[in-house]
C-alpha positions in Angstrom: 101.9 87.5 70.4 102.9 90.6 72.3 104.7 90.5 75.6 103.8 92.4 78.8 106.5 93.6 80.4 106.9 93.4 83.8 110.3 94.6 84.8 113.6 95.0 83.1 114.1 91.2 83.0 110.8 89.3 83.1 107.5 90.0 80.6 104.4 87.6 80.6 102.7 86.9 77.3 99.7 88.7 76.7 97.8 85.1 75.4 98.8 83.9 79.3 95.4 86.3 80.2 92.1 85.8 80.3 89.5 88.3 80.6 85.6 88.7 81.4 83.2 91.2 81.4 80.3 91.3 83.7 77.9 94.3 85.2 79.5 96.1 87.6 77.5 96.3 90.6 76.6 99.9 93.0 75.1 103.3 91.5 75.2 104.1 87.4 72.0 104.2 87.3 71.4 102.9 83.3 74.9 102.7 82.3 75.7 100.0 85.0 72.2 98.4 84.4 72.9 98.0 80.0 77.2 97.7 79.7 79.1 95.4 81.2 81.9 97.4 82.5 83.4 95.1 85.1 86.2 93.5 84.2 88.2 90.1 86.0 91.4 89.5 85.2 92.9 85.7 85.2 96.3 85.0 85.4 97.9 81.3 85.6 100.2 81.7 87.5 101.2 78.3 88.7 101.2 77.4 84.8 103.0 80.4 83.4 106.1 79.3 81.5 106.9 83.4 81.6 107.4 83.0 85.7 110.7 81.6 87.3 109.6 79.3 90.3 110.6 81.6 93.0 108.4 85.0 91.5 105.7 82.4 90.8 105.5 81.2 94.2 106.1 84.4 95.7 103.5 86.0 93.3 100.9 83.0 94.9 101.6 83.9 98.3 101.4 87.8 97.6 97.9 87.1 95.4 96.6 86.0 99.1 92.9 85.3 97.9 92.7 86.6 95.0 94.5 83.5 94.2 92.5 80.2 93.4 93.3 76.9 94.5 93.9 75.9 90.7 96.8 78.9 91.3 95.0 81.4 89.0 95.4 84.7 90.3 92.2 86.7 89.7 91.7 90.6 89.8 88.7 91.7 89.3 88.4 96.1 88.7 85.0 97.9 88.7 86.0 101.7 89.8 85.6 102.9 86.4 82.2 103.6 84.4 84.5 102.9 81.3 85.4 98.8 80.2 88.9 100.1 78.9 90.1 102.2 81.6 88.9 98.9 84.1 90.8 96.8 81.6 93.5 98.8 82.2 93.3 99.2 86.3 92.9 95.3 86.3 96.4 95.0 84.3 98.2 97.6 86.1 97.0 95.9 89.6 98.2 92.2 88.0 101.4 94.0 87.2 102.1 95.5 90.4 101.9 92.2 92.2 104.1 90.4 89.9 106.9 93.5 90.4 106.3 92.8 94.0 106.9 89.1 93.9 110.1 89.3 91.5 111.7 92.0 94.2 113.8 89.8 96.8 112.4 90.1 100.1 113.6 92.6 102.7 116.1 90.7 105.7 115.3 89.3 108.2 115.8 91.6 110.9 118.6 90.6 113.6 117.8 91.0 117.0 119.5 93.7 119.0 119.7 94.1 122.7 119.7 97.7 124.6 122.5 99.1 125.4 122.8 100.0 129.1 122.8 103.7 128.5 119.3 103.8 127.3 118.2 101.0 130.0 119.3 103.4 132.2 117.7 106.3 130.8 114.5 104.3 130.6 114.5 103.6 134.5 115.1 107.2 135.6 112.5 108.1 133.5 110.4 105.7 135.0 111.8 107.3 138.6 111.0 110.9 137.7 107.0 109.8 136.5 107.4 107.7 140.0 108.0 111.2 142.1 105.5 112.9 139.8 102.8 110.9 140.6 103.8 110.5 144.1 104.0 114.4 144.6 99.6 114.7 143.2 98.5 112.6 146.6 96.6 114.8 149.6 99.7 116.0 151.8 100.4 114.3 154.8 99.3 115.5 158.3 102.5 116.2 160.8 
């Protein structure tokens, strides 16, 4: 029973995925037709005694729909004309959103308001193209 790790504090247990192979679909002309090289990773997330609550909800709501409605997260990798190296990209992707999902999220961002020196800046800017624009017209007759 080998752990995954995932960061420095949290690892998921390698029996907590399942994986199937299928054909991978597009060109390969008889390799893709004769080896199943696509590979989906599942992931029970919802389930996952690995997971605290707030990565495992986090991870759901990252997943977006690759996640099921069981709350299975499911990556499925077929880049690769090779089974191992999509075994691998399918892990590494799974891995990725979990390191997402256990990083806290970014602030909420406080509202400023301008400060008068670039209001005014803005309007003589606005000025300047004003006179620009006004100066391209036919010249008026006297």
């Amino acid at each position: 029973m080998a752990r995954i790790p995932v960061t420095a504090r949290l690892s998921i247990d390698e029996n907590e995925l399942v994986e199937s192979f299928a054909r991978a679909s597009g060109a390969g002309g008889q390799n893709i037709q004769k080896v199943e090289t696509m590979v989906q990773l599942r992931f029970d997330a919802r389930n996952s005694p690995s997971l605290p609550e707030r990565v495992r909800d986090r991870a759901l709501e990252l997943a977006g729909h690759r996640a099921t409605g069981a709350g299975e997260i499911v990556i499925t990798a077929q880049e690769h004309r090779s089974q191992a190296r999509n075994r691998e990209e399918a892990l590494q992707r799974l891995l990725e959103l979990l390191r997402a999902a256990a990083a806290p999220p970014p602030p909420k961002r406080r509202p400023t308001r301008p400060t008068l020196g670039s209001k005014k800046r803005r309007l003589e800017g606005k000025a300047q193209r004003g006179a620009t624009k006004k100066m391209r017209g036919k010249p008026a007759t006297d």
